[in-house]
C-alpha atoms as an extended CHARMM CRD file, in Angstrom:
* protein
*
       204  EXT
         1         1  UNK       CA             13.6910000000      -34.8090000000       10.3540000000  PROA      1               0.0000000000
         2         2  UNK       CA             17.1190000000      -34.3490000000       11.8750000000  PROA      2               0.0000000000
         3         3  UNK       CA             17.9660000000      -31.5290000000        9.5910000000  PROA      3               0.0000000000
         4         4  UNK       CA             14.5090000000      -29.7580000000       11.2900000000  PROA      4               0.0000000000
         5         5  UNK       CA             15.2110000000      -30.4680000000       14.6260000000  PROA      5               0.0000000000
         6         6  UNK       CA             18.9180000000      -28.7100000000       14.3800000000  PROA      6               0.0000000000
         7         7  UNK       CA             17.0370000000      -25.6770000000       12.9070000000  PROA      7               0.0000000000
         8         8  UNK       CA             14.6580000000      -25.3500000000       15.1920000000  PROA      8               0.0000000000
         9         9  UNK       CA             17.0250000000      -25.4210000000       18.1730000000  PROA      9               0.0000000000
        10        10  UNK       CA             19.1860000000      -23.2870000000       16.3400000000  PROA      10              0.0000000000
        11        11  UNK       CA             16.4310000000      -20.4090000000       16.4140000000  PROA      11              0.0000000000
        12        12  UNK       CA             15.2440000000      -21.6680000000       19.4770000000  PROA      12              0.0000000000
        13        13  UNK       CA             18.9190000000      -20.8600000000       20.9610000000  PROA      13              0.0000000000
        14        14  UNK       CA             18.9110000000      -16.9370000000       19.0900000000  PROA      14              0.0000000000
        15        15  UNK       CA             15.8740000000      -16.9560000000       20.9560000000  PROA      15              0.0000000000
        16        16  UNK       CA             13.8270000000      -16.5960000000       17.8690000000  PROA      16              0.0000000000
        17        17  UNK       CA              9.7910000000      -15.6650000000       18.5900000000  PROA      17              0.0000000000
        18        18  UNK       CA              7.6790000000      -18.6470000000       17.4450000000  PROA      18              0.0000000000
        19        19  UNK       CA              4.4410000000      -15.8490000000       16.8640000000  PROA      19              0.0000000000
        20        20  UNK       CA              7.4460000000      -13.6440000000       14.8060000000  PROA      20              0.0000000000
        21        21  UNK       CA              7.8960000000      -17.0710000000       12.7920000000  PROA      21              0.0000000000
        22        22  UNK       CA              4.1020000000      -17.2300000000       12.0010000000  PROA      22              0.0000000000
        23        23  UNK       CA              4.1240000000      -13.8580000000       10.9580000000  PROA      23              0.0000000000
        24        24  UNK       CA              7.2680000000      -14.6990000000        8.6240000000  PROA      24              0.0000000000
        25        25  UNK       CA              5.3260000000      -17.4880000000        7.3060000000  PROA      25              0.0000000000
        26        26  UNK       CA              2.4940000000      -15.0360000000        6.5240000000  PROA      26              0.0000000000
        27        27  UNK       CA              4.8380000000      -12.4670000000        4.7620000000  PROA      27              0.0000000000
        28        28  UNK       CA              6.0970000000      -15.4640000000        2.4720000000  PROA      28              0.0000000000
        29        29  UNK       CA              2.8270000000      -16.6530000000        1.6410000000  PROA      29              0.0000000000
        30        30  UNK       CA              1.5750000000      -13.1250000000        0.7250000000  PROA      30              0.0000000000
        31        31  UNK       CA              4.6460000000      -12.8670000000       -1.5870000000  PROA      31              0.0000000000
        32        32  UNK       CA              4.1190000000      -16.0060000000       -3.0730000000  PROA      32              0.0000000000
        33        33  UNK       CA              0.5970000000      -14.7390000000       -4.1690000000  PROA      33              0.0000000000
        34        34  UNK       CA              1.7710000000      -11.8230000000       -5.5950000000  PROA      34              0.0000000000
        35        35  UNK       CA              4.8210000000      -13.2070000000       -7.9340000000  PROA      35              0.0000000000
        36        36  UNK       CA              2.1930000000      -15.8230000000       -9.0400000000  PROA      36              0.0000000000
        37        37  UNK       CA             -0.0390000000      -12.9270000000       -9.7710000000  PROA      37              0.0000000000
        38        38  UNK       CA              2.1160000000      -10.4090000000      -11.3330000000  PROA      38              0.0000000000
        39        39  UNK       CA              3.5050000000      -13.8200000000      -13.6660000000  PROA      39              0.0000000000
        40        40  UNK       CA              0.5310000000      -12.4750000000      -16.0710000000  PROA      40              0.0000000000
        41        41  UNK       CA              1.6540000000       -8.7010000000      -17.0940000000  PROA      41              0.0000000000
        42        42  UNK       CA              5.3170000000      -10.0520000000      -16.5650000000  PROA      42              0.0000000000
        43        43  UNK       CA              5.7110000000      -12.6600000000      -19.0620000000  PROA      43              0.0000000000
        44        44  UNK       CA              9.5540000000      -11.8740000000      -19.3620000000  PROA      44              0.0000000000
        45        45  UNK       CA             10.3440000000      -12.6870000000      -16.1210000000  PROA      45              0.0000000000
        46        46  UNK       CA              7.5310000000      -14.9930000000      -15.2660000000  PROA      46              0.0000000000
        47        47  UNK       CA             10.0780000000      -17.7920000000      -14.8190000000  PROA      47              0.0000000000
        48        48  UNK       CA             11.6500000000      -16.6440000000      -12.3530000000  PROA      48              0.0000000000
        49        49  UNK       CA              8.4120000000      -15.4180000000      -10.5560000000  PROA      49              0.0000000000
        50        50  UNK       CA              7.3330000000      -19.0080000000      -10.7050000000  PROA      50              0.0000000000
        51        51  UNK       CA             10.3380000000      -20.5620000000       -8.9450000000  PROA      51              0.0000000000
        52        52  UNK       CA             10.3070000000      -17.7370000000       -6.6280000000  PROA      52              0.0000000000
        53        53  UNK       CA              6.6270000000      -18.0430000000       -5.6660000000  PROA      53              0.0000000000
        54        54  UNK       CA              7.2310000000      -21.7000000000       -5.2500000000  PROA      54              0.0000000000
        55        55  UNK       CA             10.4780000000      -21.5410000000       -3.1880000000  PROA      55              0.0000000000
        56        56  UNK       CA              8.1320000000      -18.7420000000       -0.9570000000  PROA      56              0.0000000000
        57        57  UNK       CA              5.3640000000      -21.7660000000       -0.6560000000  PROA      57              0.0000000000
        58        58  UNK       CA              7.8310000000      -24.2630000000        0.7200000000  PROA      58              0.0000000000
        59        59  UNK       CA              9.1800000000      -21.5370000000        3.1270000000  PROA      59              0.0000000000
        60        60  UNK       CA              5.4060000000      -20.5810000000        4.1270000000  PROA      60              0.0000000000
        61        61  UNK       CA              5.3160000000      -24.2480000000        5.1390000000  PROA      61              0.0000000000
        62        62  UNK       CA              8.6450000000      -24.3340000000        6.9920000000  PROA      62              0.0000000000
        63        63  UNK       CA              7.5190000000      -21.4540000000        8.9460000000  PROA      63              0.0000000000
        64        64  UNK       CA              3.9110000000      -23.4160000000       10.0180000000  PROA      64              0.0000000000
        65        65  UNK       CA              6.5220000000      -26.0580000000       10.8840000000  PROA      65              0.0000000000
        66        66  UNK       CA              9.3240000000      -24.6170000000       13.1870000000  PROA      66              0.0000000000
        67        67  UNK       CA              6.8510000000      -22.4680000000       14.9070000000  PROA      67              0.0000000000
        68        68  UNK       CA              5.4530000000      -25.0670000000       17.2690000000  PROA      68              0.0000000000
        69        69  UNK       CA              8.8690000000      -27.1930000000       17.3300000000  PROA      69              0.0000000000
        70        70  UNK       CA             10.4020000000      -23.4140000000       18.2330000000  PROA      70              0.0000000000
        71        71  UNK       CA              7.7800000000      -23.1290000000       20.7080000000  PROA      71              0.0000000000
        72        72  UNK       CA              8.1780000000      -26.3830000000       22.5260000000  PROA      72              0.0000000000
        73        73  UNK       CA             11.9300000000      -26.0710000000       22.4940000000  PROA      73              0.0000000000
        74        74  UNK       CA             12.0110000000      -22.9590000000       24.3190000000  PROA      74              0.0000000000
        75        75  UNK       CA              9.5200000000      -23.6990000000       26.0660000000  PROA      75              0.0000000000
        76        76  UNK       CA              7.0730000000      -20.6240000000       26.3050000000  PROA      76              0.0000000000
        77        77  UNK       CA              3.5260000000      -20.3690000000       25.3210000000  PROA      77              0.0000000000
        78        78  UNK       CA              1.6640000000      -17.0730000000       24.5450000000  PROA      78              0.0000000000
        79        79  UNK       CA             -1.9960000000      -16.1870000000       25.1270000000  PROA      79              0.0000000000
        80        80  UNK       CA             -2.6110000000      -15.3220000000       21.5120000000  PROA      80              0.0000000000
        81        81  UNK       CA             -0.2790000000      -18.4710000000       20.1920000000  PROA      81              0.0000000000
        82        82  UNK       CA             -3.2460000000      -20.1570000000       18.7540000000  PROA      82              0.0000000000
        83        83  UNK       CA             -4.3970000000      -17.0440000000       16.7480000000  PROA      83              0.0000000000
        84        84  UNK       CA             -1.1910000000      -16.3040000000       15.6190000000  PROA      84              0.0000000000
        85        85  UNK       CA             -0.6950000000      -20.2890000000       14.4140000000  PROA      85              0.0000000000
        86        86  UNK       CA             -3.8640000000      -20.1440000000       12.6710000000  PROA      86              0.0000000000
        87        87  UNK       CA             -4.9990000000      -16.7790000000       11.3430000000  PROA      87              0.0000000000
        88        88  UNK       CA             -2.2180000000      -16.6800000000        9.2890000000  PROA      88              0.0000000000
        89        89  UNK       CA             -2.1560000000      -19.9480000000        7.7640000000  PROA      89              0.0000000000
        90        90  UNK       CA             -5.4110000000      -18.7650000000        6.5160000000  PROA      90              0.0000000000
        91        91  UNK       CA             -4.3100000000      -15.7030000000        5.1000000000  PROA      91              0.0000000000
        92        92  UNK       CA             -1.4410000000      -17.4690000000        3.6330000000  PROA      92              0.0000000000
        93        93  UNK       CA             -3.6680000000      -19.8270000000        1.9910000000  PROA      93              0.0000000000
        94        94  UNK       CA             -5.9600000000      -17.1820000000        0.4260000000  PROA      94              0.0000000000
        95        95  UNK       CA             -2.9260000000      -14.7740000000       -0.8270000000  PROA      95              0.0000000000
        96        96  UNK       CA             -1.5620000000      -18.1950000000       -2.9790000000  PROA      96              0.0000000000
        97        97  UNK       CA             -4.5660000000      -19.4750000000       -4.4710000000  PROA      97              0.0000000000
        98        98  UNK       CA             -5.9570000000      -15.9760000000       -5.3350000000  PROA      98              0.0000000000
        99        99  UNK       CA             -2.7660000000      -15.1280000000       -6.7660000000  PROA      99              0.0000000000
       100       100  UNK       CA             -2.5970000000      -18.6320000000       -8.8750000000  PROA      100             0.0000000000
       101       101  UNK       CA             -6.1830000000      -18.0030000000      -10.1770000000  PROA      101             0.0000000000
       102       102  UNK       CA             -5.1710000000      -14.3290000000      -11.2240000000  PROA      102             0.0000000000
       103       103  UNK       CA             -2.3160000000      -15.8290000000      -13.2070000000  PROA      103             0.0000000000
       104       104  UNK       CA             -4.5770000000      -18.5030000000      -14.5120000000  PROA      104             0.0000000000
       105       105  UNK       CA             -6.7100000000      -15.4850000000      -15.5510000000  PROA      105             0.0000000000
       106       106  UNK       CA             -9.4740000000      -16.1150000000      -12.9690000000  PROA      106             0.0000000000
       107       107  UNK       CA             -8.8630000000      -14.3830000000       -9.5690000000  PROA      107             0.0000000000
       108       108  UNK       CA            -12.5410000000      -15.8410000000       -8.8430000000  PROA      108             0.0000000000
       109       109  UNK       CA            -11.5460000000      -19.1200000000       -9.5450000000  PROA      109             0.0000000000
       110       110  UNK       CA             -8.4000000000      -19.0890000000       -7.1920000000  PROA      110             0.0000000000
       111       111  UNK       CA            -11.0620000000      -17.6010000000       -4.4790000000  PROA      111             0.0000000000
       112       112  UNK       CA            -13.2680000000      -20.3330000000       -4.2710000000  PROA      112             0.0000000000
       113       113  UNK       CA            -10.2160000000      -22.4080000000       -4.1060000000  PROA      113             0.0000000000
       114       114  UNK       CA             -9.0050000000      -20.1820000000       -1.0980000000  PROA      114             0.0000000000
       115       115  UNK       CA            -12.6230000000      -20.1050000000        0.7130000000  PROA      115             0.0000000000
       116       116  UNK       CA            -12.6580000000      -24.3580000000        0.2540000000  PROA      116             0.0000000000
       117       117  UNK       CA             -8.9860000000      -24.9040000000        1.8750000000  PROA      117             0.0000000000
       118       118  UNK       CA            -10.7810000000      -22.3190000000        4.5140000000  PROA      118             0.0000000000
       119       119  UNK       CA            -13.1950000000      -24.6670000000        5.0690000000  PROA      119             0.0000000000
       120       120  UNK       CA            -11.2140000000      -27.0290000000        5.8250000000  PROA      120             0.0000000000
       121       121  UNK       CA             -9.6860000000      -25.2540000000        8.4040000000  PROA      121             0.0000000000
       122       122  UNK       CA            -12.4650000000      -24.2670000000        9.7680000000  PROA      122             0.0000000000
       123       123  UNK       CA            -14.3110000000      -27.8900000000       10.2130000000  PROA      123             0.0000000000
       124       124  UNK       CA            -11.0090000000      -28.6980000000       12.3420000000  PROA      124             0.0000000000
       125       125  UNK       CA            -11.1680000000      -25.6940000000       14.1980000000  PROA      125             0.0000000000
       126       126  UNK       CA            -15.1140000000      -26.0710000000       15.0680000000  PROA      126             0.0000000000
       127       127  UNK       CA            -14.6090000000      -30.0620000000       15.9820000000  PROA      127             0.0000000000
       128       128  UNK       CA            -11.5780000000      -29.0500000000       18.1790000000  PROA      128             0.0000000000
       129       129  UNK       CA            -13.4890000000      -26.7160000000       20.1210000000  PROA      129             0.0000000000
       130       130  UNK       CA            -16.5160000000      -29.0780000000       20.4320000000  PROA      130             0.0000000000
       131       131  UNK       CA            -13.8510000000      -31.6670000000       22.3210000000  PROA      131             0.0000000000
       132       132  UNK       CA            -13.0300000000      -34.0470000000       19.5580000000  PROA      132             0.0000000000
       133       133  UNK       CA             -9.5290000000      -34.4250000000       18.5300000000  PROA      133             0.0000000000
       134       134  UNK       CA             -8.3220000000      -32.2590000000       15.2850000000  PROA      134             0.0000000000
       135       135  UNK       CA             -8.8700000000      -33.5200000000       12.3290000000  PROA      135             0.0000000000
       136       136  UNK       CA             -5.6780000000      -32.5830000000        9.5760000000  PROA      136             0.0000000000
       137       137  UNK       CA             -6.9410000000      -35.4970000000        7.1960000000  PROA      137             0.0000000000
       138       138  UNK       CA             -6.9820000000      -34.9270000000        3.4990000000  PROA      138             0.0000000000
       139       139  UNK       CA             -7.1160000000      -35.8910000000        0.4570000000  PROA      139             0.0000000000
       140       140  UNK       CA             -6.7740000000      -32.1360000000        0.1250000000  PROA      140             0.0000000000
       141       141  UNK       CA             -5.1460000000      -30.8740000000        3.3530000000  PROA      141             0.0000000000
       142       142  UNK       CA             -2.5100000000      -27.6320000000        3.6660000000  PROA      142             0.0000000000
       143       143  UNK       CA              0.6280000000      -29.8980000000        2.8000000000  PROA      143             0.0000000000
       144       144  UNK       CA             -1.0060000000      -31.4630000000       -0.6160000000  PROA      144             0.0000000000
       145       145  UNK       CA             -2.7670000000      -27.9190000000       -1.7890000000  PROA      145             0.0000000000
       146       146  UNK       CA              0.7790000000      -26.6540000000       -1.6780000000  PROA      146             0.0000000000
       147       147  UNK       CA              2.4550000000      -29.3980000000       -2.8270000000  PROA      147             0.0000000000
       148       148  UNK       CA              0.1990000000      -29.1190000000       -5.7490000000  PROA      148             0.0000000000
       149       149  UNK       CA              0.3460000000      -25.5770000000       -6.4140000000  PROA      149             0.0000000000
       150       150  UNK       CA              4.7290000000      -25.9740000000       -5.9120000000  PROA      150             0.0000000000
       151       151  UNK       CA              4.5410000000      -28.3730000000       -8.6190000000  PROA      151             0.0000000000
       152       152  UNK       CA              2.5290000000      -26.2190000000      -11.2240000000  PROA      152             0.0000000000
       153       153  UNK       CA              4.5700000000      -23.5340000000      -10.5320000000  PROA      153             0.0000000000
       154       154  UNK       CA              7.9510000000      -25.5640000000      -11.3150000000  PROA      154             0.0000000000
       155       155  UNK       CA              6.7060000000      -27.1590000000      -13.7320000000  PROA      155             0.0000000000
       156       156  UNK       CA              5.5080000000      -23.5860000000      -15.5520000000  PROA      156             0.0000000000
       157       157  UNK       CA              9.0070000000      -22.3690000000      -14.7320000000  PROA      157             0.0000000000
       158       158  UNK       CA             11.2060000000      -25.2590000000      -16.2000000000  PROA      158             0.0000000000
       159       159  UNK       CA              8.9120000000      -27.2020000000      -18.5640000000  PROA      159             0.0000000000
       160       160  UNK       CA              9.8810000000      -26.4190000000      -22.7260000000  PROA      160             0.0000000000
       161       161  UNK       CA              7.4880000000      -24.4220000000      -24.2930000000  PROA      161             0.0000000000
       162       162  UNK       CA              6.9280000000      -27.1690000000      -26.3170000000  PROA      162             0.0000000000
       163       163  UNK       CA              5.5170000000      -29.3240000000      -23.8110000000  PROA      163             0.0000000000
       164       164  UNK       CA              3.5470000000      -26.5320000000      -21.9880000000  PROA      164             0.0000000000
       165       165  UNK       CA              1.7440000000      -26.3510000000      -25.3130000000  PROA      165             0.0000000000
       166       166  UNK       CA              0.3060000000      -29.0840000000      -24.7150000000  PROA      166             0.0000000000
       167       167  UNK       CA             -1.7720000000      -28.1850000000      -21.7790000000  PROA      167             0.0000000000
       168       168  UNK       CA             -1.5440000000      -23.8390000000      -22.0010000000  PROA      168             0.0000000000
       169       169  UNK       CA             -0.4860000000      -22.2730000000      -18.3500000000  PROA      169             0.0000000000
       170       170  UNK       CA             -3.9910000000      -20.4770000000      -18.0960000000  PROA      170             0.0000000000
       171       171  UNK       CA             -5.6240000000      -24.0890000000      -18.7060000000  PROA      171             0.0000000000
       172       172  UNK       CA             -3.0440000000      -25.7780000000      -15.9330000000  PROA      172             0.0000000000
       173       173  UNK       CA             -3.7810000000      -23.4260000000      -13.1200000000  PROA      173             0.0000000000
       174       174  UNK       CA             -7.6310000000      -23.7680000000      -13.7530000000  PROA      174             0.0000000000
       175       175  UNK       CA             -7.4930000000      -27.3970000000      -14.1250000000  PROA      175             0.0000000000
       176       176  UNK       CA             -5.2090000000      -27.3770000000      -10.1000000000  PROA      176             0.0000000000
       177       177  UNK       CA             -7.6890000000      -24.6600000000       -8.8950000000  PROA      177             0.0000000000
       178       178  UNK       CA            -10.3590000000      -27.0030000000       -9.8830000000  PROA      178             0.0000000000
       179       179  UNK       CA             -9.1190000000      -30.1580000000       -8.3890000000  PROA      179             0.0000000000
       180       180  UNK       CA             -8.5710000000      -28.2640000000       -5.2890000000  PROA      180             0.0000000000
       181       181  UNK       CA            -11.9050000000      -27.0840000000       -5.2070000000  PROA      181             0.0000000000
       182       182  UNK       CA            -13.3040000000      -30.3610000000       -5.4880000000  PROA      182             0.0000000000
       183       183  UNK       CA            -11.1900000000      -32.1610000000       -3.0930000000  PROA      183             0.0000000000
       184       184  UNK       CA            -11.0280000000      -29.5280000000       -0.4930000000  PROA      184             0.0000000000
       185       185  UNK       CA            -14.4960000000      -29.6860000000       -0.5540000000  PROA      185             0.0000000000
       186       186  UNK       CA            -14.2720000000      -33.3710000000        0.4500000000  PROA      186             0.0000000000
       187       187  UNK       CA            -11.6090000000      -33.2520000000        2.7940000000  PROA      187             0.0000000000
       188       188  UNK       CA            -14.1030000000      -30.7150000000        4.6930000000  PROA      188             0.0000000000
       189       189  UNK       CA            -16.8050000000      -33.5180000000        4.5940000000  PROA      189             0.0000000000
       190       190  UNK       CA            -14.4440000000      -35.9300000000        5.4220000000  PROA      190             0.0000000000
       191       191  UNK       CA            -13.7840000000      -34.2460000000        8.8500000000  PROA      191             0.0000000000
       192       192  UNK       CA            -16.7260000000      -33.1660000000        9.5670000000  PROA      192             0.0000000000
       193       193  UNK       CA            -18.0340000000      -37.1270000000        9.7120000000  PROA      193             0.0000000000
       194       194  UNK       CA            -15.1130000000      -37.9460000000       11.4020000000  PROA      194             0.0000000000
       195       195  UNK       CA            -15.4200000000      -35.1430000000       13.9580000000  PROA      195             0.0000000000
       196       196  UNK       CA            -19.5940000000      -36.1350000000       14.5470000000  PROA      196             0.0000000000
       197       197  UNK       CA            -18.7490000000      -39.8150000000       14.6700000000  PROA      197             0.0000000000
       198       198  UNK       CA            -16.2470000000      -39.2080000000       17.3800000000  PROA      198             0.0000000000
       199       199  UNK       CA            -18.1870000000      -36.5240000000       19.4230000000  PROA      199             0.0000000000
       200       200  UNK       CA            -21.3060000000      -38.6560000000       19.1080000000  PROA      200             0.0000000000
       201       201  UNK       CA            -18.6310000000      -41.7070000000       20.1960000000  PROA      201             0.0000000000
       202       202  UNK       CA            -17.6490000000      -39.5040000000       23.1800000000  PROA      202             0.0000000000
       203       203  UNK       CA            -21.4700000000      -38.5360000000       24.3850000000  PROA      203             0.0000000000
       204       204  UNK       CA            -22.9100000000      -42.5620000000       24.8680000000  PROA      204             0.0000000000
């Protein structure tokens, strides 16, 4: 946490643009999509594709991070902040998981995937602007879809073959598609109870 703080006064002293960060954040997620993607006509290099799309995922999330810390320590808001905090978190998410089902062999796949974890997003967004608090619950929020996506990745980059046997790449990246489908989909139920309980909470 201390490590984070000293960054994010460090840009905040270069006077670094928190909406410039979001857009970084954007540009790394995109990337990430596309060296997952192109790890299935590049087999020779789809090593180090994996451990750079994953590296780009963790750096997608430091971005969504120091935005708002850079924000707050500089102290300056802009009028399009919240678009440029959320729009491309979206995008970000969609670029990944499309690119993760096109390497699994299954762009639709990784689709569905991206149009859940939108979901998600957008219950929050909906119960936020109806008054109640936001909602960044999981079991299947931004941090664990990308925590789960970093570790296929590594693990497809570093494993032995002889182990990925086991369980073939293609069959991996459906199976984490898959689990993200099904537990975005209940994080998005999650909130939205959450949200009605505690507008209907706020209304007696």
């Amino acid at each position: 946490m201390r490590l984070s703080v000293a960054i994010a006064n460090w840009l905040a002293a270069h006077h670094a643009s928190p909406n410039g960060i979001s857009i970084a954040g954007l540009a790394a997620g995109a990337l990430a999509g596309l060296a997952f993607a192109l790890t299935l006509n590049l087999p020779d290099v789809a090593r180090w594709l994996w451990l750079a799309g994953a590296l780009l995922v963790q750096l997608r999330l430091a971005a969504n991070m120091f935005d708002g810390m850079v924000a707050i320590a500089r102290g300056v808001t802009s009028p399009v902040g919240e678009l440029y905090n959320e729009i491309p978190d979206r995008l970000s998410d969609s670029a990944v998981l499309i690119g993760l089902g096109i390497a699994g062999g299954d762009w639709g796949l990784g689709a569905l995937a991206a149009l859940t974890a939108m979901a998600t997003a957008y219950v929050r967004a909906v119960g936020k602007a109806a008054g109640a608090a936001s909602d960044f619950g999981g079991p299947m929020a931004k941090q664990q879809r990308m925590f789960m996506v970093t570790l296929a990745a590594v693990w497809l980059a570093l494993a032995p073959a002889s182990l990925q046997q086991a369980m073939p790449p293609s069959e991996l990246l459906r199976a984490v598609l898959m689990l993200i489908i099904v537990l975005a989909g209940l994080t998005a139920g999650r909130r939205l109870r959450h949200i009605a309980s505690a507008l209907r909470g706020e209304r007696k």
